[in-house]
C-alpha positions in Angstrom: -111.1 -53.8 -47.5 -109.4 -53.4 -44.5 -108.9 -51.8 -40.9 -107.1 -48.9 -39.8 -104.5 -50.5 -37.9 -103.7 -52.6 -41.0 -103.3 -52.3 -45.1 -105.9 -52.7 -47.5 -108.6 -49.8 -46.0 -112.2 -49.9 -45.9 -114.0 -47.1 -44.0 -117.2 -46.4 -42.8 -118.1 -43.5 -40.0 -120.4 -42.8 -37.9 -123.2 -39.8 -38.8 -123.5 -37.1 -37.0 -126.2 -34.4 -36.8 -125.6 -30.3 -36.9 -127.4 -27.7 -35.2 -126.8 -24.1 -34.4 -123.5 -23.0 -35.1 -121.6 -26.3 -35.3 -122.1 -29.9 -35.3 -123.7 -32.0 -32.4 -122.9 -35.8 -32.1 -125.8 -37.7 -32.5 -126.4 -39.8 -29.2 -125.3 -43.4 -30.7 -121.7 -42.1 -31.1 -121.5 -41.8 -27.6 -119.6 -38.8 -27.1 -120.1 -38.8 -23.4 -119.5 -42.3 -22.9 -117.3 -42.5 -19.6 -114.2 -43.9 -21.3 -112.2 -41.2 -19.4 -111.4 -39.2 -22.7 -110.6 -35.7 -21.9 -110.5 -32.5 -24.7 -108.8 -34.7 -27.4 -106.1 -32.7 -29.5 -105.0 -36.0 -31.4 -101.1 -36.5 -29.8 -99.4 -39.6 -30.5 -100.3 -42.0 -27.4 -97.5 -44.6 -26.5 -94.1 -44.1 -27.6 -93.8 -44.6 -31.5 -91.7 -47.5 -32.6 -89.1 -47.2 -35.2 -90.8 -48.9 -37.5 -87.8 -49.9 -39.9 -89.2 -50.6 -43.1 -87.3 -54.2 -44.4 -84.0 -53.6 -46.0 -83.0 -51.0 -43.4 -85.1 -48.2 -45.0 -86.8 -46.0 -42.3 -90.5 -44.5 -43.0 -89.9 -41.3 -42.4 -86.9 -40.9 -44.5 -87.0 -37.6 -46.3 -87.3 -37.7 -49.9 -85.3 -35.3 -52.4 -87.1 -32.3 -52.4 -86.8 -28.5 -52.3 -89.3 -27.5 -49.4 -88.5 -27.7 -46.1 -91.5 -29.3 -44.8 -90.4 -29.5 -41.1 -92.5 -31.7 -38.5 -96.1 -31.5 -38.0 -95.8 -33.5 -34.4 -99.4 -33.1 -32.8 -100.7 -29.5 -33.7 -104.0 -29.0 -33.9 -102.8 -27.2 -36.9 -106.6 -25.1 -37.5 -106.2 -21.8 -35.9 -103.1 -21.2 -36.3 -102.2 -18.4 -38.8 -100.6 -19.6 -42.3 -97.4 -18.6 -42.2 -93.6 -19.8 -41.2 -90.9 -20.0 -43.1 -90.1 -21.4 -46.2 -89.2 -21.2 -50.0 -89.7 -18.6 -52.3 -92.6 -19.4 -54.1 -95.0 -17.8 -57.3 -92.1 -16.4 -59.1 -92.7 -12.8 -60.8 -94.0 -12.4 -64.0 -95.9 -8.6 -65.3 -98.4 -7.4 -63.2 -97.9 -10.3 -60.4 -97.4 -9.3 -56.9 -94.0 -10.1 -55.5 -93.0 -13.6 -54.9 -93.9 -14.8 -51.2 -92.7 -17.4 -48.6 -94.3 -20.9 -48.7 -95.7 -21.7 -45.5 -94.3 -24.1 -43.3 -96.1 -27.4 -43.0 -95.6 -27.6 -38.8 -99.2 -25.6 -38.0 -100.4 -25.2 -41.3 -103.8 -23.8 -40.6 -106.7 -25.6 -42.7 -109.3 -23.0 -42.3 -110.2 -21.8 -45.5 -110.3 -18.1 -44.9 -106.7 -18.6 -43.5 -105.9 -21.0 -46.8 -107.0 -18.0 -49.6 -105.4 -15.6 -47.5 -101.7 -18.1 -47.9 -101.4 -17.0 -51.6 -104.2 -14.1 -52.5 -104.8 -12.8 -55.7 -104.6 -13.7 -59.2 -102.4 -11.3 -60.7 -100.3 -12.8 -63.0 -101.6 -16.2 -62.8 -101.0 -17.9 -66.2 -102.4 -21.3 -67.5 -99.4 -23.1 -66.0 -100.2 -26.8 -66.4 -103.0 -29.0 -67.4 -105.9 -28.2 -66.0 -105.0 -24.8 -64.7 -106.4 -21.8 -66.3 -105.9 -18.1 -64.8 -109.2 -18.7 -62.9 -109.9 -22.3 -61.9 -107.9 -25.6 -61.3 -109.4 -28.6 -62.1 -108.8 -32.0 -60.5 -110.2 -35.7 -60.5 -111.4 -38.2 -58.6 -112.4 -41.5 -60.1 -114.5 -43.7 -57.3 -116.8 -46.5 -57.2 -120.0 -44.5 -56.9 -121.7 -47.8 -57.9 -121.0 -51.4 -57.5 -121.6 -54.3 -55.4 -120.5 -52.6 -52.4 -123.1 -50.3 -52.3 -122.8 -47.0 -49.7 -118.9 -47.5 -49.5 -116.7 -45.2 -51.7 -119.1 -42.3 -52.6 -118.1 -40.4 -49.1 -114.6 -39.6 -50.7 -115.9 -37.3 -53.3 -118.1 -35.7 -51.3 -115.5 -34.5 -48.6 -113.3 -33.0 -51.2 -116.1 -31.3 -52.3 -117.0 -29.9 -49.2 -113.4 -28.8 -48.6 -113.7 -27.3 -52.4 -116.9 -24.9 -51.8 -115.3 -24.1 -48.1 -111.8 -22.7 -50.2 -114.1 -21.4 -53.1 -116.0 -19.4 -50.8 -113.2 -18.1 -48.9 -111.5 -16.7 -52.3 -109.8 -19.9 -53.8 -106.1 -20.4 -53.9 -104.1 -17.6 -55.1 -107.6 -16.3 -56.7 -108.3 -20.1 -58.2 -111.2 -21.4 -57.8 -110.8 -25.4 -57.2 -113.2 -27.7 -59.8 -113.7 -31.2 -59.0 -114.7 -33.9 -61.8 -115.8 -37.1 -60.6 -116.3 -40.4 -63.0 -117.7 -43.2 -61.6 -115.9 -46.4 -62.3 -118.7 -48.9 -60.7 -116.0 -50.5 -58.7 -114.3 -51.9 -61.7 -110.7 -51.6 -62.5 -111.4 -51.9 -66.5 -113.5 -48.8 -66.0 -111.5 -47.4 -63.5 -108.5 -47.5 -66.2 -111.4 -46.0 -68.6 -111.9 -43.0 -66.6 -108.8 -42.7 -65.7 -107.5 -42.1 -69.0 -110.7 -39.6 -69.7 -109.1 -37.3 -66.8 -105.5 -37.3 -67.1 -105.8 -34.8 -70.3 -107.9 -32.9 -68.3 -107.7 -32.7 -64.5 -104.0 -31.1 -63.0 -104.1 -34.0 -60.2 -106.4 -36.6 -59.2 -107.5 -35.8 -55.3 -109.8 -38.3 -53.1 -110.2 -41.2 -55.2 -111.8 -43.9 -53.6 -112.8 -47.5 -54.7 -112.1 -51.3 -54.6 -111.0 -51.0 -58.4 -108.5 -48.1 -58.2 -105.7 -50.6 -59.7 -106.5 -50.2 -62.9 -105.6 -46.2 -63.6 -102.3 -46.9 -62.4 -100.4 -47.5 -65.0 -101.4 -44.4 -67.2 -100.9 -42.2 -63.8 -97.6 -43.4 -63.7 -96.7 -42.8 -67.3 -98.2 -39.3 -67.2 -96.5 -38.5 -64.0 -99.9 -36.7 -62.2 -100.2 -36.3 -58.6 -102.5 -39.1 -56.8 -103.5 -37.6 -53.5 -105.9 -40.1 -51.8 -106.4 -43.2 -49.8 -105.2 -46.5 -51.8 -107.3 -49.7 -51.7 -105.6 -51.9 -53.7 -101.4 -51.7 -53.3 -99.9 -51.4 -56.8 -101.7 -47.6 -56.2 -100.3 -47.3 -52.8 -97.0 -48.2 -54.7 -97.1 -45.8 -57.4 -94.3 -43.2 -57.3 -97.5 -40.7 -58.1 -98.8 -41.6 -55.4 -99.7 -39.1 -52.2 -101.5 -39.7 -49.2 -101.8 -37.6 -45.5 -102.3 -41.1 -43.6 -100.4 -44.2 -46.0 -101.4 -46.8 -48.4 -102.4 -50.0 -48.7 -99.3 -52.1 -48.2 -96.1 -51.8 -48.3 -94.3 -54.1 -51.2 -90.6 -55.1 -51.1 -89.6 -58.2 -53.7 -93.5 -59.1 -54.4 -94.0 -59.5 -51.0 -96.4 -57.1 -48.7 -95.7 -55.8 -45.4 -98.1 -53.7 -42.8 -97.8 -52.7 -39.5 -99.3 -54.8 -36.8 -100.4 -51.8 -34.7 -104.2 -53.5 -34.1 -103.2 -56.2 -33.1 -100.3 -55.0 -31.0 -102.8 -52.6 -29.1 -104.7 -55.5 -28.6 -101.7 -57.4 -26.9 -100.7 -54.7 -24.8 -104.4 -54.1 -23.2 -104.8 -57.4 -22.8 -107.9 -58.6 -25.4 -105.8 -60.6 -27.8 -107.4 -63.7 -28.8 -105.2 -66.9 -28.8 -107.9 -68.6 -31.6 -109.9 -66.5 -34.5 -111.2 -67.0 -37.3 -111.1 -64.7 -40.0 -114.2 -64.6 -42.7 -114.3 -62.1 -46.2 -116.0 -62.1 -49.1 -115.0 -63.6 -52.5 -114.5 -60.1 -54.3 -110.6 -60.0 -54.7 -109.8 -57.5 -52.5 -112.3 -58.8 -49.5 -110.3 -61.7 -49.9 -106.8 -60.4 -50.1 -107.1 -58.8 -47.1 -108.6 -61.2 -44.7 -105.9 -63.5 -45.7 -103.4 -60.3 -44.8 -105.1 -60.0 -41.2 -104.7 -63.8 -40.8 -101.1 -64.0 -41.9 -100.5 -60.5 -39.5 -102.1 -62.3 -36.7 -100.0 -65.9 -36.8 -97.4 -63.7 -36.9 -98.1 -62.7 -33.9 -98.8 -65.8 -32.3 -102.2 -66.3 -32.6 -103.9 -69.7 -33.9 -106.1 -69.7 -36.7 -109.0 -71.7 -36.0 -111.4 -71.3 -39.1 -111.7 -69.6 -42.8 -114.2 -68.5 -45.4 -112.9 -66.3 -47.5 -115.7 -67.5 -50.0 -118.4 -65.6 -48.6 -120.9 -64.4 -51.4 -122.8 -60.4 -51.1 -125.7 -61.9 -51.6 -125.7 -64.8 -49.1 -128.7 -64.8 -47.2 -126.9 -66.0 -43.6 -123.7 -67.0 -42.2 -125.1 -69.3 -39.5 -122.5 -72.5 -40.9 -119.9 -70.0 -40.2 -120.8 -69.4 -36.9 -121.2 -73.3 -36.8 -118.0 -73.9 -37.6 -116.3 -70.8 -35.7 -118.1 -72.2 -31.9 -117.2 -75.7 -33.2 -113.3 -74.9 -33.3 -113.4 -73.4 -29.9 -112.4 -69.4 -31.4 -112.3 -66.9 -29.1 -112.9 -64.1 -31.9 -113.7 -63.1 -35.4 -112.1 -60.9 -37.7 -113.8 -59.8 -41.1 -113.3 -58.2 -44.2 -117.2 -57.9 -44.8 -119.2 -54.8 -45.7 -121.8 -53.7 -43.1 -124.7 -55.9 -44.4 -122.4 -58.7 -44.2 -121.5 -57.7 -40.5 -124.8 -57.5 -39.5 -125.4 -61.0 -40.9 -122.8 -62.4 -39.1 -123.4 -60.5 -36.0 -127.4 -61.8 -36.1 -126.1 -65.6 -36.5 -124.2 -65.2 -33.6 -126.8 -63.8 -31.3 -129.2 -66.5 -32.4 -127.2 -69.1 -31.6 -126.1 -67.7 -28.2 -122.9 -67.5 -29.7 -120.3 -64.6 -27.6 -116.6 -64.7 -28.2 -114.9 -61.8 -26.6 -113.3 -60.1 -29.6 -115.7 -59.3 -32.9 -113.7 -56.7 -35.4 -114.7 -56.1 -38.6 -113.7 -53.0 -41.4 -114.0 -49.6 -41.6 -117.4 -50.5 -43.4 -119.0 -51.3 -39.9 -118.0 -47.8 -38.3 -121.1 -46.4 -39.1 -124.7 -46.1 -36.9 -126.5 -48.0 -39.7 -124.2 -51.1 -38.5 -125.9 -51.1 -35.5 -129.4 -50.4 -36.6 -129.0 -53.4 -39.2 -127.6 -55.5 -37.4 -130.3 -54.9 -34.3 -128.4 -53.0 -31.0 -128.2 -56.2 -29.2 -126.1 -58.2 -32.0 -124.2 -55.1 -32.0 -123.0 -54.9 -28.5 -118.6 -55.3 -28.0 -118.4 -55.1 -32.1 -114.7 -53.9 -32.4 -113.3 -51.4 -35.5 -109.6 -50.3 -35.5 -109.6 -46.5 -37.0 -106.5 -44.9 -38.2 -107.4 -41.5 -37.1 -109.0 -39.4 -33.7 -112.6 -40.8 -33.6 -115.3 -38.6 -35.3 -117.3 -38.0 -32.1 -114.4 -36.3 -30.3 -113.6 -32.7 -30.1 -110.7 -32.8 -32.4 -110.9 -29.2 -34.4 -109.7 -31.0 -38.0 -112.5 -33.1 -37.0 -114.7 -30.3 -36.4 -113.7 -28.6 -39.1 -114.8 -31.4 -41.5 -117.8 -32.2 -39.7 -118.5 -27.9 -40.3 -117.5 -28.3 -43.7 -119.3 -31.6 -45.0 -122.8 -30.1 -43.2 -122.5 -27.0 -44.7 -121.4 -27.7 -48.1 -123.0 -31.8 -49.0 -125.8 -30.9 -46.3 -127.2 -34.6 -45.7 -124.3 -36.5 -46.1 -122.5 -38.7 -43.8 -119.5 -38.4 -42.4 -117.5 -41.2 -42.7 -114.0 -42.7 -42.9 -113.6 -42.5 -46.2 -114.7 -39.1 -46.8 -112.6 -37.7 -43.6 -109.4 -39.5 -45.8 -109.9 -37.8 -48.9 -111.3 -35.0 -47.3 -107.7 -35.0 -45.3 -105.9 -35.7 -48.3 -107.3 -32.7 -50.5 -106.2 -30.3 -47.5 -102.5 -31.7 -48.0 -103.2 -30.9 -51.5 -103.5 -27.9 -50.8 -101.0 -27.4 -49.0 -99.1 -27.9 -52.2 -100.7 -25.6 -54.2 -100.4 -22.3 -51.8 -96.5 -24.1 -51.7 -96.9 -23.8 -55.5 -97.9 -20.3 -55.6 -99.5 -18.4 -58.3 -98.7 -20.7 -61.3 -98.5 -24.2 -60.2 -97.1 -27.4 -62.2 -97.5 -31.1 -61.7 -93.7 -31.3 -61.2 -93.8 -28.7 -58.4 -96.4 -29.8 -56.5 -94.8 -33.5 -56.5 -91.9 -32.0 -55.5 -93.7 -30.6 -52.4 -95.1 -33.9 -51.4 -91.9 -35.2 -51.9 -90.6 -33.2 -48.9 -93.1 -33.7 -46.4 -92.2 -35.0 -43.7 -94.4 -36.2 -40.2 -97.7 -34.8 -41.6 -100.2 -35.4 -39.0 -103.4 -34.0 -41.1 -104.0 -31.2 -38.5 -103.8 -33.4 -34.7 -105.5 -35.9 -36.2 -103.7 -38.7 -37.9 -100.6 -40.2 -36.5 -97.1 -38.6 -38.3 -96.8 -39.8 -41.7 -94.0 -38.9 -44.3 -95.9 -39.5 -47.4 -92.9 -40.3 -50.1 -92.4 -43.3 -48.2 -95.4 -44.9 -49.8 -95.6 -46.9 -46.5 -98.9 -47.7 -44.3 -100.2 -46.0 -41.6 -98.6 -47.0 -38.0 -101.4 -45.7 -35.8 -104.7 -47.2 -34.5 -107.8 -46.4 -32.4 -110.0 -48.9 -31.1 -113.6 -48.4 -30.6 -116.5 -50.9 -29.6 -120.0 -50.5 -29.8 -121.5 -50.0 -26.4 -125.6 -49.5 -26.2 -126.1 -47.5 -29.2 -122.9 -45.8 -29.7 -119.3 -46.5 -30.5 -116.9 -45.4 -27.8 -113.4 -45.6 -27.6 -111.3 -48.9 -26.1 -108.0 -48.0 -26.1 -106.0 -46.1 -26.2 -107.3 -44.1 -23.5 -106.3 -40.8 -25.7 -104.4 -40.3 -28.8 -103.4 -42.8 -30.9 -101.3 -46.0 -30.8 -98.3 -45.6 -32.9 -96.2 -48.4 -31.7 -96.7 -51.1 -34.2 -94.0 -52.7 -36.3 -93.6 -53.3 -40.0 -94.1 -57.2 -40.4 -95.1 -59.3 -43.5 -98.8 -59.8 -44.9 -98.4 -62.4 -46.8 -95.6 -65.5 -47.6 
């Protein structure tokens, strides 16, 4: 589990309550919270660095491909008309309409209405691929719906979905209509290899997959060759040549050894709260573990001082007041987790009993939600720090709105959250793909389309990404808890997008 600005993701967001027409932030995200925010359309803030992967190898270099993707940059890219140039796509067959022009990717519009409309009709639609009959595509997500983390990976399923009955209702994709599977590997990578291996003869791509055990399908994606579209947790996924994402991976591996981009940390150093002394605290599950130990090694390498570690931590510890102990003891001046949010708010009560106030408090994703602050008690909650990869939910992004729309509409109930804004996000680049496919689509065309992607932004709202870099996400967002809300710390707009590519791990 991890945070934006670094590899192994966990994430958590805030809920948010609809009325009328569209959707209203609920008051504890603060949306008026006299930051100085303006209208956000989600432009990179700062200048970006080059970000040179080791080796010489940029992150943005293109990929062999035949679709000129061009550059998304910062548009808003959900009102804009479908459309732009591009290659011929849907080739002829009896009774199809005439072959069309892909759209570009630079202001590709996500609206459904505007999606359908991109490749209308199913004339001539054959059953081109697995999964893909002349009506329906099928696709698959395997996620831990259950676990030991409870709460954390369901969201991703449930934004596809949303995205799914949005296109459905609009007409499909080139008359499709898009059918989502979901298997439930109970955050294990035995079962996650299980269901996995269910899907593949049966799903064209898998889209939205989210969970602490997504390792284990890996190796029978690879050897099958399907499209991966989705966020990766663990990094042999995010390594995967099958694998896709709108806004990076987990890590990024060169001879066994991981790298990810400082960018937290560096935003931290350029405002001016970067702790000399933290101590860095996880859980024993694996990946908890892993990834603590990542921020820590990120963090020296930056010049901080390590001042104490528990990266033992059990779920089912009943308080973490001998951390807290030990963190005032060694003088730290903050605290960075890989803990879920009952964890957090564990921590975060310790330290308010004990008086204990150290400037910076970050956890994962996990804690960007308003039932971080209600469990934890609003008090204990106050200057809590998460790094997000992406525009804050509460601002008036339209991708965000447009998810926010969808999700209430569609999984009425449901939270948004980080990890169903990701999947949701990737499942609109796969989308992309198959209006870029036209009317009969193929695994090895739509890879092919990834593969020439270049600076997708997911709509304003991600920093540029070139997904066949298999890379990690340059970009953060810092956000705090203040009262009863989270409000934005820095940047002041935009996102940060001037970290650099440095080593996790020895």
């Amino acid at each position: 589990m991890g945070k934006g600005r670094k590899g192994i993701g966990a994430i958590v967001v805030a809920g948010l309550l609809v009325a009328g027409c569209g959707a209203r932030v609920a008051p504890y995200l603060g949306a008026a919270s006299g930051t100085g925010v303006g209208p956000a359309t989600a432009g990179v803030g700062g200048s970006t660095g080059s970000g040179a992967l080791p080796g010489g190898t940029s992150p943005t270099t293109t990929a062999a491909g035949g679709v000129p993707a061009g550059s998304v940059g910062s548009s808003p890219g959900v009102t804009a008309p479908a459309g732009g140039s591009g290659p011929v796509v849907g080739a002829a067959t009896a009774g199809s309409p005439a072959p069309t022009a892909a759209p570009a990717a630079a202001g590709f519009s996500f609206q459904p209405q505007a999606e359908a409309a991109a490749c209308p009709g199913n004339a001539g639609n054959t059953a081109s691929d697995v999964g893909v009959t002349p009506a329906t595509i099928t696709l698959g997500n395997v996620s831990g719906l259950t676990g030991p983390l409870a709460n954390s990976f369901n969201q991703g399923a449930e934004g596809v979905q949303a995205l799914f009955a949005a296109v459905d209702g609009a007409g499909g994709i080139c008359g499709r209509q898009l059918r989502l599977t979901t298997e439930d590997d109970g955050q294990n990578a035995s079962n996650n290899a299980a269901d996995v291996g269910d899907l593949i003869p049966k799903a064209f791509a898998f889209v939205g997959s989210t969970s602490d055990g997504d390792n284990g399908g890996v190796p029978q994606i690879t050897q099958a060759g399907v499209p991966d579209v989705g966020f990766a947790i663990n990094c042999n996924r995010s390594q995967s040549p099958d694998y896709w994402s709108a806004a990076g991976g987990s890590c990024y591996e060169r001879s066994g050894r991981p790298y990810i981009y400082d960018s937290g940390f560096a935003l931290a150093k350029a405002q001016g709260y970067f702790p000399s002394r933290m101590a860095f605290i996880s859980y024993s599950i694996a990946i908890s573990a892993q990834a603590a130990q990542e921020f820590a090694y990120e963090y020296q390498e930056l010049g901080g001082t390590v001042c104490y570690t528990d990266y033992s931590v059990s779920p089912a510890t009943a308080s973490l007041a001998s951390d807290v102990v030990q963190m005032e003891n060694n003088h730290c001046q903050g605290v960075d987790t890989a803990l879920d949010v009952t964890g957090m708010a564990k921590l975060l009560q310790a330290m308010a009993q004990q008086s204990y106030h150290p400037a910076y408090v970050a956890t994962t994703f996990d804690g960007y939600t308003p039932a971080q602050i209600t469990s934890a008690g609003t008090q204990a909650a106050q200057g809590l720090l998460v790094g997000l990869p992406f525009v804050p939910l509460d601002e008036p992004n339209p991708t965000v709105q447009l998810y926010l729309r969808q999700l209430a509409t569609y999984e009425p109930g449901k939270e948004p959250s980080g990890f169903g804004f990701l999947a949701w996000e990737s499942a609109q680049m796969l989308v992309y793909a198959l209006v870029s496919a036209g009317h009969n689509p193929t695994r090895a065309s739509v890879t092919k389309i990834f593969g020439a992607l270049q600076n997708w932004d997911g709509g304003g709202a991600l920093g540029p990404y070139t997904p066949a870099t298999h890379s990690v996400s340059n970009c953060d967002v810092d956000v705090v808890v203040q009262g009863s809300a989270f409000v934005r710390k820095a940047p002041s707009s935009g996102l940060f997008c001037s970290g650099n590519l440095v080593p996790a791990g020895p």
